[in-house]
Structure formats: C-alpha cells, structure tokens
Legacy VTK file of the C-alpha trace (Angstrom):
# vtk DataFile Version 3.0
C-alpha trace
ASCII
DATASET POLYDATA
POINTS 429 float
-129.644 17.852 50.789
-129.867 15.490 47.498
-127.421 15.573 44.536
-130.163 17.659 42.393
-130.224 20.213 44.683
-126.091 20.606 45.036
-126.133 20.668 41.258
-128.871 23.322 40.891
-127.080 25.594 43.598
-123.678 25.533 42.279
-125.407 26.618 38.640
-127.034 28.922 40.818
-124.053 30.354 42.390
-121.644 29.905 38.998
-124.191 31.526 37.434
-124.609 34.321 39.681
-119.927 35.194 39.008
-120.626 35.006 35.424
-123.163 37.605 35.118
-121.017 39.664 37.355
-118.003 39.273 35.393
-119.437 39.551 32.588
-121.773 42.247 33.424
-124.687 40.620 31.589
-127.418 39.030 33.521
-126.942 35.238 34.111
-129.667 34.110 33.136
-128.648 34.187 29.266
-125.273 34.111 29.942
-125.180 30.266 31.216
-127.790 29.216 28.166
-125.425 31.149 25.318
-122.766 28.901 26.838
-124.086 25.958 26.916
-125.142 26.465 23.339
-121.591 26.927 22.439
-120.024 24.329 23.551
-123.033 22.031 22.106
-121.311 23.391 18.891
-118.110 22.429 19.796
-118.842 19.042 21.055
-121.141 18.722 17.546
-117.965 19.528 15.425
-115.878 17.521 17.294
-118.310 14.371 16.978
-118.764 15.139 13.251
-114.691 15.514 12.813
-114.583 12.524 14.919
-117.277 9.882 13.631
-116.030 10.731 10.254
-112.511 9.501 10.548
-114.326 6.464 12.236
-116.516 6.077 9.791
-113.507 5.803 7.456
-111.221 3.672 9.007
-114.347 1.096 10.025
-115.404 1.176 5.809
-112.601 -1.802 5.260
-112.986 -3.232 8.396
-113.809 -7.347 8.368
-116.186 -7.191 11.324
-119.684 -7.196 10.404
-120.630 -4.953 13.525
-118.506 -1.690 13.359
-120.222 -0.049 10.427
-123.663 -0.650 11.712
-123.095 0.425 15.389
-121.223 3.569 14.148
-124.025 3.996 11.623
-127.053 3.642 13.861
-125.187 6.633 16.271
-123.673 9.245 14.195
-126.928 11.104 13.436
-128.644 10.250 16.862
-125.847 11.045 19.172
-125.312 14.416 17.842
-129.140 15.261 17.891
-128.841 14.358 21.594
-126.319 16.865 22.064
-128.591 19.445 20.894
-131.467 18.537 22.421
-129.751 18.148 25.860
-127.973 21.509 25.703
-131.595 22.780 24.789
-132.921 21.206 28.098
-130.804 22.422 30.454
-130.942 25.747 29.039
-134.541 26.043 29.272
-134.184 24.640 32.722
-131.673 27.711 33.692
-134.249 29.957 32.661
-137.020 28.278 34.320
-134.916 28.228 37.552
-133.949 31.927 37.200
-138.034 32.820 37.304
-138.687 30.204 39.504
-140.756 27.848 37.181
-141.452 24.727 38.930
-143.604 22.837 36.719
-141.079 23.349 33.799
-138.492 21.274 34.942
-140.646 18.408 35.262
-141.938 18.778 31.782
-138.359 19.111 30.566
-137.134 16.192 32.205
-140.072 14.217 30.856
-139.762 15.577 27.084
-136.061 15.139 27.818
-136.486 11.634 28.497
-139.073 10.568 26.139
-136.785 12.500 22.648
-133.950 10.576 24.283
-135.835 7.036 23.603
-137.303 8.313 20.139
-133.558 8.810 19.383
-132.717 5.628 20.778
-135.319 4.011 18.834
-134.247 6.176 15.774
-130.703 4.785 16.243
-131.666 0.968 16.511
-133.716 0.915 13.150
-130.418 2.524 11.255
-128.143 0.455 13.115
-130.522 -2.994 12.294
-131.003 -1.847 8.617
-127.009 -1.554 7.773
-126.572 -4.900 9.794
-129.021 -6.675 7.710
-127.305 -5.265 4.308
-124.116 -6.222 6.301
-125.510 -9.913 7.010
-126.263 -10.516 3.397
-123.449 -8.336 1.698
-120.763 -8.923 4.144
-117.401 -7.206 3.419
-115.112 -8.553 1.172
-112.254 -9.369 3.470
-114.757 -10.971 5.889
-114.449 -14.690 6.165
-117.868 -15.133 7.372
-120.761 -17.040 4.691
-123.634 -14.354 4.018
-126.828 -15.058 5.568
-129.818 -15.268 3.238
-132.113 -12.433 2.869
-134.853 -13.572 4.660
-133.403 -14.922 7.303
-131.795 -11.274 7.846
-135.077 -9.883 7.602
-136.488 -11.877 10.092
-133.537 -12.245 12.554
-133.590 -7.969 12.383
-137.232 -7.386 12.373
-138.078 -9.446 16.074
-134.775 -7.550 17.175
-136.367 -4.449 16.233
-139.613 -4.826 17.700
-138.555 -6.173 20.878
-137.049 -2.986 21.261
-139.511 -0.670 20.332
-141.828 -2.787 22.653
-139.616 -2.099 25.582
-139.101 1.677 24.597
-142.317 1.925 24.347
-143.630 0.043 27.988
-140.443 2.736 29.452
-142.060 5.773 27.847
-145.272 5.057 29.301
-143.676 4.746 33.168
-142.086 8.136 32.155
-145.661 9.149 31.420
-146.510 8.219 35.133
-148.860 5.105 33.685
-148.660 2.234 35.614
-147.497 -0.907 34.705
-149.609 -3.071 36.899
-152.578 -0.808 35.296
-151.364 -1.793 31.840
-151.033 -5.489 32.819
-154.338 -5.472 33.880
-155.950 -3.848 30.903
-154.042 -6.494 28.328
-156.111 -9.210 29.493
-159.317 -7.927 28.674
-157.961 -5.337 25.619
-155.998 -8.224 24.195
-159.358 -10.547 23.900
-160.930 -7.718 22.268
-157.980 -6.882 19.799
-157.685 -10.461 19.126
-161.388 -10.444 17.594
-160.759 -7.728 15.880
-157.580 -7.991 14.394
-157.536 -12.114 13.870
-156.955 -11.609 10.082
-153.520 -8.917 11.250
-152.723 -11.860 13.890
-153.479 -14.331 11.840
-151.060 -13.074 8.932
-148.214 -12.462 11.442
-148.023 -16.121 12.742
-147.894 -16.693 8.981
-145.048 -14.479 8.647
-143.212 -16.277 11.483
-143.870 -19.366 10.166
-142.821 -18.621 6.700
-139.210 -17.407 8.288
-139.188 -20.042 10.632
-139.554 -22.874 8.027
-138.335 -21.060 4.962
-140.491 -22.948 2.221
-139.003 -19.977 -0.116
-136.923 -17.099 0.428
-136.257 -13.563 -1.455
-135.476 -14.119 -5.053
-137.316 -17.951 -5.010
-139.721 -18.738 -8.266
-143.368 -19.984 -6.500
-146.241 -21.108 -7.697
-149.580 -21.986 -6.166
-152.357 -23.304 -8.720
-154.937 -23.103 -6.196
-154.689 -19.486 -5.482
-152.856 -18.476 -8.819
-150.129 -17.818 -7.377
-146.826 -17.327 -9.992
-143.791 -15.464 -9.710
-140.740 -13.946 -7.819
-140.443 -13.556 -4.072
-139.393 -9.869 -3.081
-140.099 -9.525 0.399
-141.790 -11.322 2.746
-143.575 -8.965 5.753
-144.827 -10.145 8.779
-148.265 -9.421 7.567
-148.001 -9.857 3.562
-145.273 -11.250 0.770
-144.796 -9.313 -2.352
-144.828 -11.585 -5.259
-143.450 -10.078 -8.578
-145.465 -11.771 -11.896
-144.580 -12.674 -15.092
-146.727 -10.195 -16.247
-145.149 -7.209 -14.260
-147.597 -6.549 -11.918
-146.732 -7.297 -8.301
-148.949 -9.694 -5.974
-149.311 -8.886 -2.885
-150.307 -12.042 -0.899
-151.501 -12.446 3.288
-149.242 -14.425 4.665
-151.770 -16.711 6.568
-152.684 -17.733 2.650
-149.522 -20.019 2.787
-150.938 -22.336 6.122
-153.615 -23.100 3.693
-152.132 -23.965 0.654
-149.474 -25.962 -1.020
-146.907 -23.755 -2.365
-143.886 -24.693 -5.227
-140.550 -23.380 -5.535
-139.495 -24.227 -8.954
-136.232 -22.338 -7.947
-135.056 -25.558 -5.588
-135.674 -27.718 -8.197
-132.085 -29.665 -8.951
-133.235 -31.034 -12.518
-136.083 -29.982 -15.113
-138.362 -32.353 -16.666
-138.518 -33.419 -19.929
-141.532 -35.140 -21.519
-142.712 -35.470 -25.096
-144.791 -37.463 -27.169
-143.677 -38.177 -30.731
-146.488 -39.618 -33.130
-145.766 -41.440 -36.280
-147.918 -42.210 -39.331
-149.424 -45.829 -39.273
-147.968 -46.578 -42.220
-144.417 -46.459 -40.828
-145.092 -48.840 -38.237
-142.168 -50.704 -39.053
-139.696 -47.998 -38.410
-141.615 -47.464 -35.067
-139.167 -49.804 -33.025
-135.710 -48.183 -35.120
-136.993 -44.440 -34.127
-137.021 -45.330 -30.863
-133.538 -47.074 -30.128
-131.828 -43.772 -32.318
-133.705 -41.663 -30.153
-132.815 -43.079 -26.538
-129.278 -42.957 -27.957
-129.269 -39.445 -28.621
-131.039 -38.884 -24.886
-128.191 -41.038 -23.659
-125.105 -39.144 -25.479
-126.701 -36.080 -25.070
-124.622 -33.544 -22.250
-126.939 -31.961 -21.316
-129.590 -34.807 -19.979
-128.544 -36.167 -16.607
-127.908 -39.418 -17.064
-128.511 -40.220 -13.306
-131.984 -39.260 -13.620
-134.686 -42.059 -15.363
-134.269 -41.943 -19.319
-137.201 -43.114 -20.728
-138.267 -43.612 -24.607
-141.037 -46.233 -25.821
-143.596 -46.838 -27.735
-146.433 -46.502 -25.739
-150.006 -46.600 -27.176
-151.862 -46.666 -30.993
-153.506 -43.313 -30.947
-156.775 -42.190 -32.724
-154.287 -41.456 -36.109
-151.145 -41.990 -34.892
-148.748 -44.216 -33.269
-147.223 -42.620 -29.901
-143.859 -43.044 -28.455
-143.003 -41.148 -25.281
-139.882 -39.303 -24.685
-138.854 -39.291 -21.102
-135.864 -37.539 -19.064
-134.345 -34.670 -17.325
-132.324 -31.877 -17.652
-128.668 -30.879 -15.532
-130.298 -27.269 -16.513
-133.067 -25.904 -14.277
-133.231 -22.113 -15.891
-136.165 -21.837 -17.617
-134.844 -20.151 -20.811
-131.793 -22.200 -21.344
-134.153 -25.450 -20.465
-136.102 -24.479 -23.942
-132.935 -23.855 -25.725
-132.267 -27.354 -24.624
-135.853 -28.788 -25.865
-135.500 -26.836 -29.076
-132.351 -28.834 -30.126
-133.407 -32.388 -28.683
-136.842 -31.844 -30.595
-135.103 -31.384 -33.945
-132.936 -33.809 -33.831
-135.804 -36.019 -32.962
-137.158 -35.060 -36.234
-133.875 -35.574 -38.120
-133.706 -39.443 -37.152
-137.518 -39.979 -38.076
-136.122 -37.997 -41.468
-133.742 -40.638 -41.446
-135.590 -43.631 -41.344
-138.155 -42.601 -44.387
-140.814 -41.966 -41.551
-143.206 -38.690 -40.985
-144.857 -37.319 -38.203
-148.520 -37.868 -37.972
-150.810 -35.340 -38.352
-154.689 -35.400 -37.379
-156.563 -36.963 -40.517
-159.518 -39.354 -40.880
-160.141 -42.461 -43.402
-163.849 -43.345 -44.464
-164.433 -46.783 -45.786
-167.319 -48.015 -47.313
-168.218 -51.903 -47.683
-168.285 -53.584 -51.004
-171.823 -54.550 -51.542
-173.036 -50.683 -50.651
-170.180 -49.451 -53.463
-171.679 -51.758 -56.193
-175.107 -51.294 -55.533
-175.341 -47.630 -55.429
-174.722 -46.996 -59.359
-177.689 -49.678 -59.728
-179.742 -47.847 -57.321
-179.276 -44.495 -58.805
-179.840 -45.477 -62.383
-183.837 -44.878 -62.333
-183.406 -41.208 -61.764
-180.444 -41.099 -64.702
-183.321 -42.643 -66.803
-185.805 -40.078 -66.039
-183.151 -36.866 -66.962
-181.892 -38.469 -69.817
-185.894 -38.389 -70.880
-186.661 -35.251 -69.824
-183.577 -33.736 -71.772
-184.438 -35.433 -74.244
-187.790 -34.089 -74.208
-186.756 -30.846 -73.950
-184.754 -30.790 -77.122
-187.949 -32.079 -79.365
-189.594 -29.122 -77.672
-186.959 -26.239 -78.989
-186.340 -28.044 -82.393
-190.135 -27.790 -83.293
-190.643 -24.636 -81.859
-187.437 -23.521 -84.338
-188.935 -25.124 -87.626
-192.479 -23.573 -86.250
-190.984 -19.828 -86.252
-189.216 -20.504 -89.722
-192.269 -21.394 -91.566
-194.301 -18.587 -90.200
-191.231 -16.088 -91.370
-192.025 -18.097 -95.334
-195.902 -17.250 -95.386
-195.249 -14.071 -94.479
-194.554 -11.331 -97.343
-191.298 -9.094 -97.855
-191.559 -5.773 -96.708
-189.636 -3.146 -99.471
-186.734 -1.362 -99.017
-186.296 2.533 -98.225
-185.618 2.990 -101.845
-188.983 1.452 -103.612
-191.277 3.581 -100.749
-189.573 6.794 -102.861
-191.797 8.824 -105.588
-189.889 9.380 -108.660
-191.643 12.366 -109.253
-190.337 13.780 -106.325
-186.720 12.530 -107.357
-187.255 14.559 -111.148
-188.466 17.673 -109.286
-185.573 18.176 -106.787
-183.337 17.745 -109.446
LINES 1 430
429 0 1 2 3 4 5 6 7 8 9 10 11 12 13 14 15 16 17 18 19 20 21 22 23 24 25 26 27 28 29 30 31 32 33 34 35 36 37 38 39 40 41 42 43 44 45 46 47 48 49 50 51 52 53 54 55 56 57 58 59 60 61 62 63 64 65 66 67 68 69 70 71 72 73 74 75 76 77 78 79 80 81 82 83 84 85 86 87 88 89 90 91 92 93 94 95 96 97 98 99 100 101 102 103 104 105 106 107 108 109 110 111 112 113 114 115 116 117 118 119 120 121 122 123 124 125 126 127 128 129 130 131 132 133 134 135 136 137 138 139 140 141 142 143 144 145 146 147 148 149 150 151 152 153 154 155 156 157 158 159 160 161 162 163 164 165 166 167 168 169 170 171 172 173 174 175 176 177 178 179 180 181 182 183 184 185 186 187 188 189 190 191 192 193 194 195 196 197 198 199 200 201 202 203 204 205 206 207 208 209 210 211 212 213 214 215 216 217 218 219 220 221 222 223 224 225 226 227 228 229 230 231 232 233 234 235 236 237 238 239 240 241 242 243 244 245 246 247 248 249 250 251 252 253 254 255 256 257 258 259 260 261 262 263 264 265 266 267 268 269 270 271 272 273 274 275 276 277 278 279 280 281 282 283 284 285 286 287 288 289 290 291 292 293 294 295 296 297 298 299 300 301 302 303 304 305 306 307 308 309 310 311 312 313 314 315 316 317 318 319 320 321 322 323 324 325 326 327 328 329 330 331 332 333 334 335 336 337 338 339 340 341 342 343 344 345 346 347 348 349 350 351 352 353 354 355 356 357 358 359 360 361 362 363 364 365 366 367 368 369 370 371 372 373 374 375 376 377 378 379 380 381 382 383 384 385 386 387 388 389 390 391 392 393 394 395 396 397 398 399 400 401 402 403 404 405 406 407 408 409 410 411 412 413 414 415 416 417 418 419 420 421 422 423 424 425 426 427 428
C-alpha cells in the first residue's frame, strides 16, 4: 500500500465520522470544509503579507519588496485553487470517478506553474524598478535602465522556457520526442522567422555592448534616424522624435549601421565663419586677435579643448575668418544660448574696429577705351532723332498756319439774333 492510497482512505474513513456526526452526507461535508478553512488561511495571508508588505516598504535590501511582491497575489490564488482540487477530488472519489483525479492533478499542476510563472514576471518587474530606483537608505549605485531590462528579461524567459518544457512532461509529451523534433522544426523556424531571429541577436547585442541606453539622444543619417531612446526590445527600439512621433526601429538595423549618441558627447562644437567687407582688410588681422581673446576669457569655452580663430581664405565678396572651439556645455538649448552671446559679441568688436560684415554683392567694371568710345559710337543714332524731331515739328507748325488760313477765307456765320424776323418781334408784342 502507497502513501496515496493511506491518504485517500483516511479521507475516506474521516469522512465517513463527519457525515455521521454531523448527520449530513460526507460527501459535501469534507468540500464545505475545506472551503472554509481556504478562507481562513486567505485572511490570514492577506492580514499577514500586509504587515510584511509594510515593514519590507523601508527596508535597504533590494530583494524583499520584489519577492514579497511577486507572491502575495499568486500564493493566495493557490490556496483557492488547491482547496478547489481536492474538493472536486472528494467528490469524484465519493462516485467513484477515476479519470477525474487524473485530470485534476494535471490542471492542478499545470495552474500551479501559470501561477508560478504569474509570480516571476511581478516579482522581475518590481526588481527591475528596484535595480534602477533603489531605496533611499540603500547604499548600493542604481543600475542603468537597460541593463535592468536586459539582466530581467533573459531571467524571465529562461523561466518561462523551463515552465514551459515541465508543462509539456505534465502533458505526457516526451522530451526525447521534443528533442528530436527541434532539429528539423528549428531549421524550418529559422527560415521563416530569420528577420524575428535576426532582430533578437540585435537586441542582445545592443544590451551586451550598450552603444546607447534608455534616455540616450541617437542619430543615424543613413537611416534617418533622430531622437530619444525609450526602450529597447529584444526585437525592436522605440525611438521618440523631435517631431513627436515615435520610431519604432528592428533592432538588427543597428549591425548595419553607424549609430551617434550625441548624449555621451563631453563637449559641443563650435564653428563659425565671420566674413568682412574687402575694404576693411586692414582691420582683418585686429578682429581676429579681439576675438580669440574673448574665446579665451570666455567661461564657458573649455579652454582644454583646441581654440581656433584665423583668417582663412578671400571669399567670392568677402574675406573669411574661422571661429573655432568648444563648449563645457553639451545641452542643446543652453549650447545656443551660449552661441547667441559669443556671436554678438563677435559683432560688437568688428563694431569696434570701424569694420562691417560682408554681405553678398557684385562689382562690374568696364575698361577705359569701351567707356570712351561708346558715346562716339552712339552719336549717329542721336543725329538721326534729333532730325526726325526736328522734322516732326516743321510738320505740326505748317499744318497749324494751314488750318488758320483756311478759318480767314472762310465767311462768318450770324448770330441767333440777326436769323430773327422783326416782323415777328412787332407782332408778339
């Protein structure tokens, strides 16, 4: 006789008194009280957990809150499900069910690793806010985010892997079977999925090596690539714009491409051409010295850095000098802020040497024979319309003293008054 079968006849036989003491039949007597005292042991784990839960809030370990996290919420589902088990099985004893006992014991077993799975994603979630956010009295440095992220995520799936290859020797699959069948199903999921594989290894890689992490500023001109890191996956890595919009990019993108992190950067460049007029050449070598000055006495250029300011080249209209050097400031705004004040006091020295900046303009210059001779060259044609002006007024003058002779010759019409009869005058008066 086996343990199993001692257990299920002293349930057998307790159950048997209780019904007779009770005077109800066992059957749902044992069940009801194993339903009770799943309350009770749920009420006491509640009362329990919470004043752990409480006491473990200031604690400077990184690990209690996480543990007792992850297996508040599973641990008391487990009590209910395994007072639901064996009170199904005391029923399926009582009418002699014998398939329903295995099935319990299987569903039994396979809710038990869903809950243990259940429990190991809470308790690796508050570990990895734990890892980066660690408590205030802890002593311990805070891990970056994605090293969290990664260290949690192959913790996790290593143990849903393994919850997984258990659940399927519940199932009655066999291992050997399954072992067998990777071989072959692997070489077909590799073709398959060799864009999924191919982004994971780029995951990996990107944790391994950590060419940027959560928060980092990248940039990639050859894919157009610009913007904030918030989370790197194991298949993609969410890039936040400028623009707003995020960017979700495959992670086997960053094998194949060079990548920036402007973030890392310890110093920000600064590099400016200032053009003067050709006519203040002179001043050109003056502007220059004031202006390296104010680079050099300026607090906020690092001086450790390479300060550069010469003149460098005669331009198409203007005479260059370039402004070379670098900023203790990296921020982007506050690097501007920066430029915006060197730039005008760059224009206050030029100010101060009676200089101007250049602006694009053109000169035309003609030789001095071509000036001289064109007036010479033009004078036919100022000949031929002063003579045909002149020909023009003769014409109107004569065709004036032609109109005033005809208006002599011709007689003067009378007035309204001398057309009148008198006769007519005499009789209307």
């Amino acid at each position: 006789m086996n343990i199993s079968d001692s257990a299920t006849n002293l349930i057998s036989r307790f159950q048997t008194e209780l019904g007779q003491w009770l005077h109800i039949p066992g059957w749902i007597v044992l069940p009801a009280l194993i339903l009770l005292i799943a309350v009770i042991v749920d009420i006491a784990l509640h009362f329990v957990l919470n004043r752990m839960e409480r006491r473990l809030r200031n604690s400077p370990r990184r690990w209690d809150d996480p543990i007792l996290h992850g297996l508040r919420l599973p641990l008391r589902w487990w009590v209910w499900v395994t007072a639901l088990m064996v009170g199904l099985g005391v029923i399926g004893n009582h009418f002699e069910i014998e398939r329903l006992n295995i099935v319990l014991s299987r569903v039994g077993a396979l809710i038990t690793l869903f809950l243990v799975a259940w429990g190991g994603i809470r308790l690796f979630r508050r570990l990895e806010q734990r890892l980066v956010f660690p408590p205030g009295n802890c002593h311990a440095k805070p891990v970056d985010p994605t090293s969290a992220s990664a260290l949690t995520k192959i913790v996790g799936a290593i143990l849903i892997v393994t919850l997984i290859l258990i659940g399927l020797q519940i199932l009655g699959v066999s291992m050997s079977s399954i072992l067998a069948m990777g071989g072959f199903g692997g070489l077909v999921i590799g073709f398959a999925a060799r864009d999924v594989i191919a982004n994971f290894f780029g995951g990996m890689v990107v944790h391994l090596d950590k060419p940027f992490v959560v928060g980092d500023w990248i940039r990639s001109p050859e894919r157009q690539i610009e913007g904030i890191v918030e989370d790197i996956g194991w298949r993609l890595t969410t890039v936040r714009t400028f623009a707003g919009p995020p960017l979700y990019v495959p992670n086997a993108w960053f094998s194949q491409i060079s990548v920036e992190t402007p973030t890392r950067m310890v110093s920000r460049r600064l590099w400016e051409t200032v053009s003067l007029r050709y006519q203040d050449i002179g001043a050109v070598e003056n502007v220059a010295r004031d202006i390296r000055n104010l680079l050099l006495e300026h607090e906020e250029i690092n001086q450790d850095e390479l300060i550069t300011v010469n003149f460098s080249t005669y331009g198409q209209y203007s005479l260059d000098i370039i402004v070379y050097a670098f900023t203790h400031e990296t921020d982007w705004q506050r690097f501007h802020e920066i430029k915006q004040d060197i730039l005008l006091k760059i224009r206050d020295i030029i100010d101060s040497h009676g200089a101007e900046l250049a602006i694009p303009a053109s000169r035309v210059y003609f030789p001095e024979g071509i000036r001289h001779q064109e007036p010479e060259r033009d004078r036919p044609d100022d000949e031929e319309r002063d003579a045909t002006s002149r020909s023009d007024r003769d014409t109107a003058s004569s065709r004036t003293e032609r109109r005033s002779s005809d208006d002599q010759r011709r007689p003067s019409n009378p007035g309204p008054r001398q057309t009148e009869d008198p006769q007519d005058d005499d009789g209307d008066a």
